[in-house]
C-alpha positions in Angstrom: -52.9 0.2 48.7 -53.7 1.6 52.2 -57.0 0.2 53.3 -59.8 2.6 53.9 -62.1 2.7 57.3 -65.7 2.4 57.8 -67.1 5.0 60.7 -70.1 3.9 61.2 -73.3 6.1 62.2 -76.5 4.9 63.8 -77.7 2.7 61.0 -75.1 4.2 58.1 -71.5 4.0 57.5 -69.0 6.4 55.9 -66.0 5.5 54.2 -63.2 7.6 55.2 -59.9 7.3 52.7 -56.5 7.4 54.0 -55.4 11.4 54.3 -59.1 12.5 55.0 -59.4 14.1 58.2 -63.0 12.2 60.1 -64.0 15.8 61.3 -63.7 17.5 57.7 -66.3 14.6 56.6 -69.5 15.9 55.4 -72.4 15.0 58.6 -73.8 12.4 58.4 -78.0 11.4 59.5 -79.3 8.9 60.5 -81.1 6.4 58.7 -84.3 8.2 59.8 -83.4 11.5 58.5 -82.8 10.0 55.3 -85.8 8.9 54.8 -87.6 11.4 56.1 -86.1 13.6 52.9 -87.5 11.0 50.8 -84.2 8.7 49.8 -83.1 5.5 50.9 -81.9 4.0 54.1 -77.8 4.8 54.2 -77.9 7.2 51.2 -77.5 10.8 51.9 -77.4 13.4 48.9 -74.8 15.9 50.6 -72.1 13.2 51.4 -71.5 9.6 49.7 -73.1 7.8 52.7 -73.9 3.8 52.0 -75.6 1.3 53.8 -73.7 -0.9 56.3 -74.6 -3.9 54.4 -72.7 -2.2 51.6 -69.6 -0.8 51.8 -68.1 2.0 49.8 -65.4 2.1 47.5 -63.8 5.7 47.2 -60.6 3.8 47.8 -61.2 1.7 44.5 -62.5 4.9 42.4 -59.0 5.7 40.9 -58.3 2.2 39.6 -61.7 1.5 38.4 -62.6 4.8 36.4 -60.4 3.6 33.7 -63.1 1.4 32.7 -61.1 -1.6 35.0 -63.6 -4.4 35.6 -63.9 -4.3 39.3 -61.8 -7.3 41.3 -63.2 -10.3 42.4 -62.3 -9.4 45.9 -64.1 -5.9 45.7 -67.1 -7.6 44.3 -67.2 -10.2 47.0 -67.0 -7.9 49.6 -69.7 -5.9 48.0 -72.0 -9.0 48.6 -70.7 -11.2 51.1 -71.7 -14.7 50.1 -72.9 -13.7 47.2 -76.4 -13.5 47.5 -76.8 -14.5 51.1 -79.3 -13.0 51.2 -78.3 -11.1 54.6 -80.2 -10.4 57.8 -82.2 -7.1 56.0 -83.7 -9.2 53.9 -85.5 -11.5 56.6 -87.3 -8.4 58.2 -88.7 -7.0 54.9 -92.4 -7.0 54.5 -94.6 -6.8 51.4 -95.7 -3.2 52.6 -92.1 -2.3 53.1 -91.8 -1.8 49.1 -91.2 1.3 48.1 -93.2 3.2 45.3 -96.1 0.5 45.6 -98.5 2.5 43.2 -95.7 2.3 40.3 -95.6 -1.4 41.2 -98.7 -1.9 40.3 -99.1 -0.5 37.5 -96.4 -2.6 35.8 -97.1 -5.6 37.5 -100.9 -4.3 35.9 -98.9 -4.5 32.3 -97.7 -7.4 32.4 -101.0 -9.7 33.0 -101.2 -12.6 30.4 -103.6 -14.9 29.8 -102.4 -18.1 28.7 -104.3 -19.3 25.7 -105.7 -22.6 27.0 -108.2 -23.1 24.2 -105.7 -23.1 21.5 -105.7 -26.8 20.6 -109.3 -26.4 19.9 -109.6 -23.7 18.4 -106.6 -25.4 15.9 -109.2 -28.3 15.6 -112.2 -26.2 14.5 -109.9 -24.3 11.2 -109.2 -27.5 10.2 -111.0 -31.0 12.0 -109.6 -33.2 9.2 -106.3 -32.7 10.3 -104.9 -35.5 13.4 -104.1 -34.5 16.9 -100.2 -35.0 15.9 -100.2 -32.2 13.4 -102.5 -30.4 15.7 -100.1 -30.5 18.3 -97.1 -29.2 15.9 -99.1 -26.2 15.1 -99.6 -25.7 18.7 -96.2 -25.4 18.9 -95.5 -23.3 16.2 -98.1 -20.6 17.0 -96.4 -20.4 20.7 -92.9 -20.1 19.2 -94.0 -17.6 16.2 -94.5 -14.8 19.4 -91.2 -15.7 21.1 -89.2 -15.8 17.9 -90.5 -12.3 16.7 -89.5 -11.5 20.3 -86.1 -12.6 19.8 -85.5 -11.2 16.6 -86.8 -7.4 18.6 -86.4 -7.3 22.2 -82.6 -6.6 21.7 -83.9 -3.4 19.7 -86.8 -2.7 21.9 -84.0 -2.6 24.7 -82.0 -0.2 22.9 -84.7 1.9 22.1 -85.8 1.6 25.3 -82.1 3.1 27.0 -81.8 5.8 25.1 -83.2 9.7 25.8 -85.2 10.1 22.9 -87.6 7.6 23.8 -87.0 6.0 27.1 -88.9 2.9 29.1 -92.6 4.3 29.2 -92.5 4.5 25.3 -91.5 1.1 24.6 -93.6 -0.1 27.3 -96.9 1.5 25.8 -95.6 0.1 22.1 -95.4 -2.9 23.6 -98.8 -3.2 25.1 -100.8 -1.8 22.1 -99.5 -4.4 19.7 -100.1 -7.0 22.2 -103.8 -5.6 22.3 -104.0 -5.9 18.3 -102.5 -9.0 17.8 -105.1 -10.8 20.8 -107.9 -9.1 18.7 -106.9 -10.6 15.7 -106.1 -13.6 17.0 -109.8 -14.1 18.2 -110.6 -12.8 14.9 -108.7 -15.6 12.7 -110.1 -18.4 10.5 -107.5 -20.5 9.7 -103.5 -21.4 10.6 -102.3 -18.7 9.2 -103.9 -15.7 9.9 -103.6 -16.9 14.0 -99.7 -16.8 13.2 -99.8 -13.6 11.7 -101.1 -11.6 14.6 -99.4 -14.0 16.9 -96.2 -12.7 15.2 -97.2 -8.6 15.3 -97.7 -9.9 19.0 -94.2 -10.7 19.5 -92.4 -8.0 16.8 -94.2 -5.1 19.1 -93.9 -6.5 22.4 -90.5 -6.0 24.2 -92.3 -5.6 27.4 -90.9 -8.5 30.4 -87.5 -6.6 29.7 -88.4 -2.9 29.8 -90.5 -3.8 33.3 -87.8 -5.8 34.9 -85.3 -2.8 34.0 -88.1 -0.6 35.2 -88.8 -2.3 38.6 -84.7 -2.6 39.3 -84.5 1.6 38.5 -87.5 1.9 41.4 -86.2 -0.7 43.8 -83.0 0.2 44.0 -82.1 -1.2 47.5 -81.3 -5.0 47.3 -83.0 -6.2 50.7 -86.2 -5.6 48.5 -85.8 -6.8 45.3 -86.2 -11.0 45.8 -90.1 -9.1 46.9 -90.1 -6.4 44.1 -89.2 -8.9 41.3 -91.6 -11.7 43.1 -94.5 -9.7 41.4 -93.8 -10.9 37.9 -94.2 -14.5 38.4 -97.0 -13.5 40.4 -98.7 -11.7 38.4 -98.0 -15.0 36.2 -99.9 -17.1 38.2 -102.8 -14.7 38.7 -103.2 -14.8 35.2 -103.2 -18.4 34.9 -106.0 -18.2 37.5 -108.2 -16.0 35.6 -107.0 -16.4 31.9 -108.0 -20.6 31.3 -111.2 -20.3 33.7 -112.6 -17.3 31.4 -110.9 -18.3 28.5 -112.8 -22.0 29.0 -115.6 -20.6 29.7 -115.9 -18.1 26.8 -114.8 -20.0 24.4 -117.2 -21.2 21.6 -120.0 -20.3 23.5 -122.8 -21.1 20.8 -121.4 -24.7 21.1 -121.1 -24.5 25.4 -124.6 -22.9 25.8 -126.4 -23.5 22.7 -129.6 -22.6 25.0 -128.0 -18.9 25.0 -126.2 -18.6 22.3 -126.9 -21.3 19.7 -128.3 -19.0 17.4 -126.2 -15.9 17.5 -124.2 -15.8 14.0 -121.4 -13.9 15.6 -120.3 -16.9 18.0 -120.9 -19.2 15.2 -118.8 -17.3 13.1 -116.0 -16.3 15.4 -116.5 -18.6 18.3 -113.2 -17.9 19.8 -113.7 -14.0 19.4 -115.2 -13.7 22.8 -111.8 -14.4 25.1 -109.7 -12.5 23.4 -111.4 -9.6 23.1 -111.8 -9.4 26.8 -108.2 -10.2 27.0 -107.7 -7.1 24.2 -109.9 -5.2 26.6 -107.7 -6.0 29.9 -104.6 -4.8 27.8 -105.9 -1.5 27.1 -106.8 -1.1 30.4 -103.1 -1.6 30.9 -102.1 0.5 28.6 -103.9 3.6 29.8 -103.2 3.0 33.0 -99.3 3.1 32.0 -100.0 6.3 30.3 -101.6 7.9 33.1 -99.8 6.9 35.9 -96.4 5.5 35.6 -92.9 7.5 35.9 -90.5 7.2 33.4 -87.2 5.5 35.4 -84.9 6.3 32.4 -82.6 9.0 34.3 -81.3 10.8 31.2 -85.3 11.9 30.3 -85.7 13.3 33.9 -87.4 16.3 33.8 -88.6 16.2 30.2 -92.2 16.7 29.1 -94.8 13.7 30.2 -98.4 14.5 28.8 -99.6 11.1 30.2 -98.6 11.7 33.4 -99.4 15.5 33.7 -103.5 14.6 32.6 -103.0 12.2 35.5 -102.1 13.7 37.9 -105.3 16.6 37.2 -107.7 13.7 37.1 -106.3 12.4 40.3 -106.2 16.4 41.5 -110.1 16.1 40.4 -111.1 13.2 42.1 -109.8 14.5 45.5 -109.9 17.7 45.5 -112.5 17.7 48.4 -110.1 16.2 50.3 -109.1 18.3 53.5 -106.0 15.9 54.7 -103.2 17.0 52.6 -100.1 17.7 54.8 -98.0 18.6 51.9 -97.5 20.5 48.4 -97.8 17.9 45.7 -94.4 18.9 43.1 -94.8 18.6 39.4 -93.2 15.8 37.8 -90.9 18.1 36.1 -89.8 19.5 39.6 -86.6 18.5 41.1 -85.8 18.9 44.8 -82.8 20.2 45.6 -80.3 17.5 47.1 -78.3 19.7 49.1 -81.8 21.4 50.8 -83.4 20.5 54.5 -86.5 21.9 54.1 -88.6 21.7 51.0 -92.5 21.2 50.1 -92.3 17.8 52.3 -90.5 19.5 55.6 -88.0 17.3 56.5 -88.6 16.9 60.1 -92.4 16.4 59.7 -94.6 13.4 61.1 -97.6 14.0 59.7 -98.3 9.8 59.1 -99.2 11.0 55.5 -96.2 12.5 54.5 -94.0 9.3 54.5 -97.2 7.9 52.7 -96.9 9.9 49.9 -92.8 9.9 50.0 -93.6 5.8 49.6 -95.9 6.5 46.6 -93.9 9.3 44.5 -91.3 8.7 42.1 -87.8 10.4 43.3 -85.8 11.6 40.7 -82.2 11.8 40.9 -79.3 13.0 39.6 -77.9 10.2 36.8 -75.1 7.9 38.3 -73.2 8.2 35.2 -71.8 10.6 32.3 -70.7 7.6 30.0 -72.4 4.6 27.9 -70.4 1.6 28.2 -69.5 0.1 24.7 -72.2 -2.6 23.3 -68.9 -5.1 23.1 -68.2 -5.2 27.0 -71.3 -6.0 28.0 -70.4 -9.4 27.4 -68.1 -10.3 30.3 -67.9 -13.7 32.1 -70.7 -13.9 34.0 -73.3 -12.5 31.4 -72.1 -14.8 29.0 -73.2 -17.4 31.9 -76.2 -16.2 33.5 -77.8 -15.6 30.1 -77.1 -19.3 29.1 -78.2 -20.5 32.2 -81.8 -18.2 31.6 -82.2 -19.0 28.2 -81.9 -22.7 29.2 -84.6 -22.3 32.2 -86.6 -20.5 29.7 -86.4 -23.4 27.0 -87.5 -25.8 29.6 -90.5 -23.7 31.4 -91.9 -22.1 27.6 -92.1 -25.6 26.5 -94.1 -26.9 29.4 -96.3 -24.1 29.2 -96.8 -25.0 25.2 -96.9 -28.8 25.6 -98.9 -29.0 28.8 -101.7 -27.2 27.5 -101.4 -30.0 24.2 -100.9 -33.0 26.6 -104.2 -32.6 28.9 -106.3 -31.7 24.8 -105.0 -35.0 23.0 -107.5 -37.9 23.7 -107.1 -41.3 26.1 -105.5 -44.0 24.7 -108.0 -46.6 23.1 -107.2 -49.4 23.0 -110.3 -50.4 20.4 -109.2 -47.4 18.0 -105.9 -48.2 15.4 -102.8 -46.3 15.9 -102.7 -43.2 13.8 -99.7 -44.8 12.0 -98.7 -48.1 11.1 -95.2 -47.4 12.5 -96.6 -46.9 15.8 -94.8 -49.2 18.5 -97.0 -52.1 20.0 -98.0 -50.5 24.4 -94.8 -52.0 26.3 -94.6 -50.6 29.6 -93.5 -48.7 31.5 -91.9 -46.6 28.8 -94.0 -47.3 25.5 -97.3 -46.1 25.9 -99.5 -43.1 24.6 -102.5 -41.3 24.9 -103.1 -37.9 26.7 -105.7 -36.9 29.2 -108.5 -35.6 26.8 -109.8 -32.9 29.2 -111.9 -30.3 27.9 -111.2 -26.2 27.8 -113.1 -25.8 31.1 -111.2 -28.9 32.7 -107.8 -27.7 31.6 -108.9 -24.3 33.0 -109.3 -25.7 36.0 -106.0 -27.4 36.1 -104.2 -24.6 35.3 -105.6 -22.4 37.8 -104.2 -25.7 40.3 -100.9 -24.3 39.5 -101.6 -20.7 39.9 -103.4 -21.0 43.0 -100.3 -22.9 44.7 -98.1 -20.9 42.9 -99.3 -17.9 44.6 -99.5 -19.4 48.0 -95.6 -20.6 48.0 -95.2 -16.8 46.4 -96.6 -15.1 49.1 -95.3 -17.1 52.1 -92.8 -19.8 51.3 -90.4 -18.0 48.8 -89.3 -14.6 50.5 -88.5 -16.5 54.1 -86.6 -19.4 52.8 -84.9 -16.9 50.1 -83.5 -15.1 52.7 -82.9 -18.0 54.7 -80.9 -19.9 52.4 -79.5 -17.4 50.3 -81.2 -16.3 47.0 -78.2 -18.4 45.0 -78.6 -21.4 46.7 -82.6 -21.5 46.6 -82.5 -21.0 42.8 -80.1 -24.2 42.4 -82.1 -25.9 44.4 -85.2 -25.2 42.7 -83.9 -26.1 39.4 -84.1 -29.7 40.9 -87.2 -29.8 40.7 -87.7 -29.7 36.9 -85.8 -32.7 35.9 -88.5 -34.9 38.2 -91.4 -33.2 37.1 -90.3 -33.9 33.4 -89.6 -37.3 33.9 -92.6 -38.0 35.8 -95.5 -36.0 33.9 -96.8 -38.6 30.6 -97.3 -41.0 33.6 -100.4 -39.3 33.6 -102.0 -40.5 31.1 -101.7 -44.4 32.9 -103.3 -43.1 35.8 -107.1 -45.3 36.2 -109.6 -43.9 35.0 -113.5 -43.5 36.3 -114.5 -44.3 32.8 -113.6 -45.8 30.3 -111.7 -44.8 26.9 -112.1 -42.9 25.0 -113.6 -40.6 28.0 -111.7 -37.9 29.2 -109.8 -39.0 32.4 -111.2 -37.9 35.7 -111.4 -39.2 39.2 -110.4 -38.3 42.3 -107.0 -40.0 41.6 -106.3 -38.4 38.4 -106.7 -34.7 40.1 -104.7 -35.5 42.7 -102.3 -37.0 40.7 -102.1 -33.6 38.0 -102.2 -31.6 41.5 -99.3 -33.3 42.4 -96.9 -33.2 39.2 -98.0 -29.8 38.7 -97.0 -28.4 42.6 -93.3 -30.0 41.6 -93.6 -27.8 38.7 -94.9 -24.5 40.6 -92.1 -24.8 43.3 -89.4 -25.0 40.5 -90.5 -21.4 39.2 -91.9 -19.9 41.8 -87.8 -20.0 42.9 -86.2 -20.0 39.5 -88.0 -17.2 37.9 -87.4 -14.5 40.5 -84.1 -14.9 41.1 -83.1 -15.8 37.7 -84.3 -12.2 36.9 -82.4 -10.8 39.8 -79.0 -12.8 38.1 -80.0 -11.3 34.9 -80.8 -7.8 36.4 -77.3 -7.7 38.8 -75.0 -9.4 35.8 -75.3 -5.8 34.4 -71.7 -4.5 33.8 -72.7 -0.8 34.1 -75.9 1.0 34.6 -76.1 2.5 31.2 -76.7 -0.6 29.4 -79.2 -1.8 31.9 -81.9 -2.1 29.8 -80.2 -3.2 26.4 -79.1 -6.4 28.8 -82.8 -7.0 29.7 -83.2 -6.9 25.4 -80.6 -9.0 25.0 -81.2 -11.4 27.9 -85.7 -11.6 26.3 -84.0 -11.9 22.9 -81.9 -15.0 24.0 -85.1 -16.3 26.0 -87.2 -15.6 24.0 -84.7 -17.9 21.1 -84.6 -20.6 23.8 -89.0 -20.6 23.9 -89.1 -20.7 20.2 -86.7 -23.3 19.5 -88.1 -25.1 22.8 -91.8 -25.7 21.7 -91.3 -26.1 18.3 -88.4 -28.5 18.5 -90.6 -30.5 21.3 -94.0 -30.1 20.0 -92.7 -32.0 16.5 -91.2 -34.5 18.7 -94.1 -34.9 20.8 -96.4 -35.5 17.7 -93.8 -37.7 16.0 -94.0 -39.6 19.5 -97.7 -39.7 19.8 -98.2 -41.1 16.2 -95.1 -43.8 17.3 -96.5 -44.8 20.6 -93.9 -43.0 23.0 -95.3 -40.2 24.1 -92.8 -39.3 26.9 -90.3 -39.0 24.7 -90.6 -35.3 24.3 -90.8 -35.2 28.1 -87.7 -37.2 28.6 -85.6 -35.1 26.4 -87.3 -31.9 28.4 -85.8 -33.8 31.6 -82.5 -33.8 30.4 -82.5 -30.0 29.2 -83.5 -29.0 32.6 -80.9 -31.0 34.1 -78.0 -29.1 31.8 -79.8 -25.9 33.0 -78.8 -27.1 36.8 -75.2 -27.5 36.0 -75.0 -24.3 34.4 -76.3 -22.7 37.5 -73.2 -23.7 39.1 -71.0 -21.4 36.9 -72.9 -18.5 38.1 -72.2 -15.8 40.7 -74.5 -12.6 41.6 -73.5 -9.1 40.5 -73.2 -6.1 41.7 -75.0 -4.1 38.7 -71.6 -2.1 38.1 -69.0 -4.6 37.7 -67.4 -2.4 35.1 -66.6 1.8 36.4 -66.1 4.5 33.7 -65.0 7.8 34.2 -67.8 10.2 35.8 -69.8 7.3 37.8 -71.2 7.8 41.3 -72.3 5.0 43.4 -75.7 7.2 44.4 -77.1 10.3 43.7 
């Protein structure tokens, strides 16, 4: 096949195929032009214009509209080390994202709070029952959510690509049965009625894929997207921050501050009522949030009727409508500029500072990039099949810690004046038979947990986007999912750290925080990498657009299996080793998972997010 030519202009290139006369090419701006009409750098609606980082395939158009999977050599030339990273990526700021105000208001819906009083509240339906059986419900309330997740998200993802209902729908599904099931859960007086609404929780909830899928359809470009999907895992940690300090604090309050509220029958009755409801109340803040102010990204319901964000946009209209520094006509959401046009309600040429503002801040639509749905059956190719396993395994590993660590700093010290819980239980042998936990309270493990969110957000913020693009977003991740293995292995050594005080006291000392600070940063650099970039994988694995978000369902579906088979698996082991003496076993065994999910990395290659072409696709509208 003759090779095409790249011409490049300023900071954009144009392909130019074999028989195509240069000067019969459409024109072609500059990067600055583009941008000033509102689309990305390199992309220009009257020509196929692509970034110099990217080049273009018109060349490869005839063989691949067949539905051909695309060759490996195309594809590697599409990203040259496969996620290098690249020099665009280093100069990238945070307030270089585009469409920051959508940002927030998903990284707004997706703020968790980690339940960090559920061994106690376990404890208070039933305080004739042992910490070992305690710790296997623990368990199997975290893994009723993710298996009702697994059993939906697939469905939820469907839903969520097709035109009748499209991503905002799901999304605000999602959050209002995540509201119910928190109230409920604060509501709940025994075992079972917790795992009922923990279960609505997770039928209703297809929610991390629909915002992934969401933030890829608004970040487009990929020099942003190790930022863009950065805010997930952040928004994590910020959580984790806020969630077990309020949680702790709220929780049975007429037994914490019997002074206040000692005599109120309400907190006696329901005294872990008080931190979910506030969580219930930051969901529906969410929610309405999501129905006043997000876009819908699904490009097949372009245009189409959005109540939500129509009464939005007149509150917004009557909270500034004083305001005398408007430079442009605001469109209606149902508007669409015309591509081919150089002037328009923006002015293309204009530099007015709050014009490329407000081109930052609204949601472009475009014409879709395909005609065609690719079959469910092809999604499946080679390296889905792998970066799924290789996610699903990551999310095993990190959904049982977040289960089990919660358990392990709850279960009491190790006396040695108290009898085993069972007669089987293996005489203290070190350094591998021991037991005992750290027997912290709800405000103490509050407090470590916000440990691993503060750090967490620091190595976020300044760490992870410079050695990302330093090292290449591939390598980083492998790298990362070192640091899981050693944290694993490491962690029940806790529990034979010296105490200040004696059994059966809670552990504490200067030692003992610096020692959980120190396991737990291992831990925090391990995710802060993984979980980013694993959701990139996931996110550019796609073999066509069109089932972009059904992969997001099926790739939460497959986690969400891996985090229900995870803590339920482990926390039975974890009791069965705490009544037998060994309570690292289920640690151990955590060690070795994570060290199969590093050798799976190593089958695994960034996409493109179009490996497969079918007839009618575009590379950009």
């Amino acid at each position: 096949m003759p090779e095409s030519h790249d011409v490049e202009v300023g900071l954009t290139s144009l392909t130019i195929s074999p028989g195509l006369d240069p000067q019969s090419s459409p024109v072609v701006p500059t990067a600055s032009e583009s941008l000033s009409q509102g689309g990305e750098p390199g992309v220009h609606h009257a020509g196929r214009v692509t970034s110099m980082f990217e080049p273009s395939h018109t060349s490869e158009r005839h063989l691949l509209s067949a539905g051909m999977e695309r060759p490996s050599s195309i594809t590697d030339q599409r990203q040259p080390g496969r996620g290098s990273g690249g020099d665009d990526a280093r100069s990238v700021s945070w307030r270089d994202l585009p469409k920051k105000q959508q940002l927030i208001v998903l990284t707004l819906a997706r703020l968790s709070e980690p339940l960090s009083y559920m061994f106690y509240q376990l404890k208070w339906f039933d305080p004739t029952l042992p910490d070992s059986v305690i710790s296997s419900q623990a368990g199997i309330l975290h893994a009723s959510f993710t298996a009702a997740q697994c059993l939906t998200a697939m469905l939820w993802g469907r839903v969520a690509d097709s035109s009748l209902f499209g991503r905002k729908t799901v999304l605000l599904i999602g959050l209002s049965g995540t509201m119910l099931s928190c109230a409920g859960f604060g509501f709940s007086t025994s075992f079972w009625q917790a795992l009922v609404f923990r279960s609505i929780g997770g039928i209703t909830n297809g929610n991390v894929g629909v915002i992934r899928t969401m933030i890829s359809e608004i970040v487009r470009e990929k020099k942003y997207q190790s930022r863009a999907f950065l805010l997930l895992p952040m928004t994590f940690n910020i959580g984790v921050i806020i969630g077990p300090v309020l949680g702790g604090m709220l929780s049975d309050l007429a037994g914490t501050y019997p002074y206040l509220f000692g005599n109120v029958q309400f907190f006696q009755s329901y005294p872990y009522a008080a931190p979910n409801l506030l969580c219930a109340f930051f969901l529906f803040s969410a929610m309405i949030s999501t129905w006043l102010c997000l876009d819908e990204t699904l490009e097949t319901r372009f245009g189409k009727h959005d109540l939500g964000r129509e009464l939005g946009r007149k509150l917004w209209a009557c909270l500034t409508r004083n305001s005398t520094d408007m430079a442009y006509t605001r469109l209606s959401s149902q508007e669409r500029p015309d591509a081919d046009s150089n002037s328009g309600a923006f002015g293309r040429h204009s530099s007015h500072p709050s014009v490329s503002e407000d081109l930052d801040k609204m949601t472009q639509l475009q014409r879709p990039r395909f005609t065609e749905r690719l079959a469910f059956r092809r999604i499946f190719t080679r390296n889905v099949v792998f970066t799924l396993l290789a996610s699903s395994t990551i999310g095993f590993h990190i959904g049982t810690f977040n289960s089990l660590w919660f358990v392990f700093l709850s279960t009491p010290v190790y006396d040695p004046a108290q009898p085993p819980e069972s007669p089987n239980a293996l005489a203290r042998h070190l350094p591998f038979v021991f037991t005992g936990g750290m027997g912290l309270q709800p405000r103490e493990v509050g407090m470590a947990m916000a440990i691993l969110g503060v750090f967490g957000i620091f190595l976020q913020l300044t760490v992870y986007p410079w050695l990302s693009a330093r090292l290449g977003m591939v390598r980083s991740w492998r790298i990362s999912l070192l640091f899981f293995p050693v944290t694993y292995f490491v962690l029940p050594f806790l529990s034979l750290v010296p105490n200040s005080t004696a059994p059966p006291h809670p552990k504490d000392g200067t030692l003992v925080w610096v020692s959980i600070a120190g396991v737990l940063a291992m831990q925090v650099i391990g995710r802060t990498f993984a979980i980013p970039a694993q959701t990139i994988l996931v996110n550019n694995c796609s073999p066509h657009p069109s089932v972009l978000g059904t992969l997001h369902g099926i790739a939460q579906s497959v986690n969400s299996l891996a985090r229900t088979i995870g803590p339920v698996m482990c926390g039975f082991l974890y009791g069965y080793s705490l009544a037998h003496g060994v309570i690292g076993a289920a640690w151990w065994f955590l060690s070795g998972v994570a060290i199969c999910g590093f050798l799976t990395s190593l089958l695994v290659w960034e996409g493109d997010g179009h490996e497969i072409w079918l007839e009618g696709d575009e590379e950009e509208s």
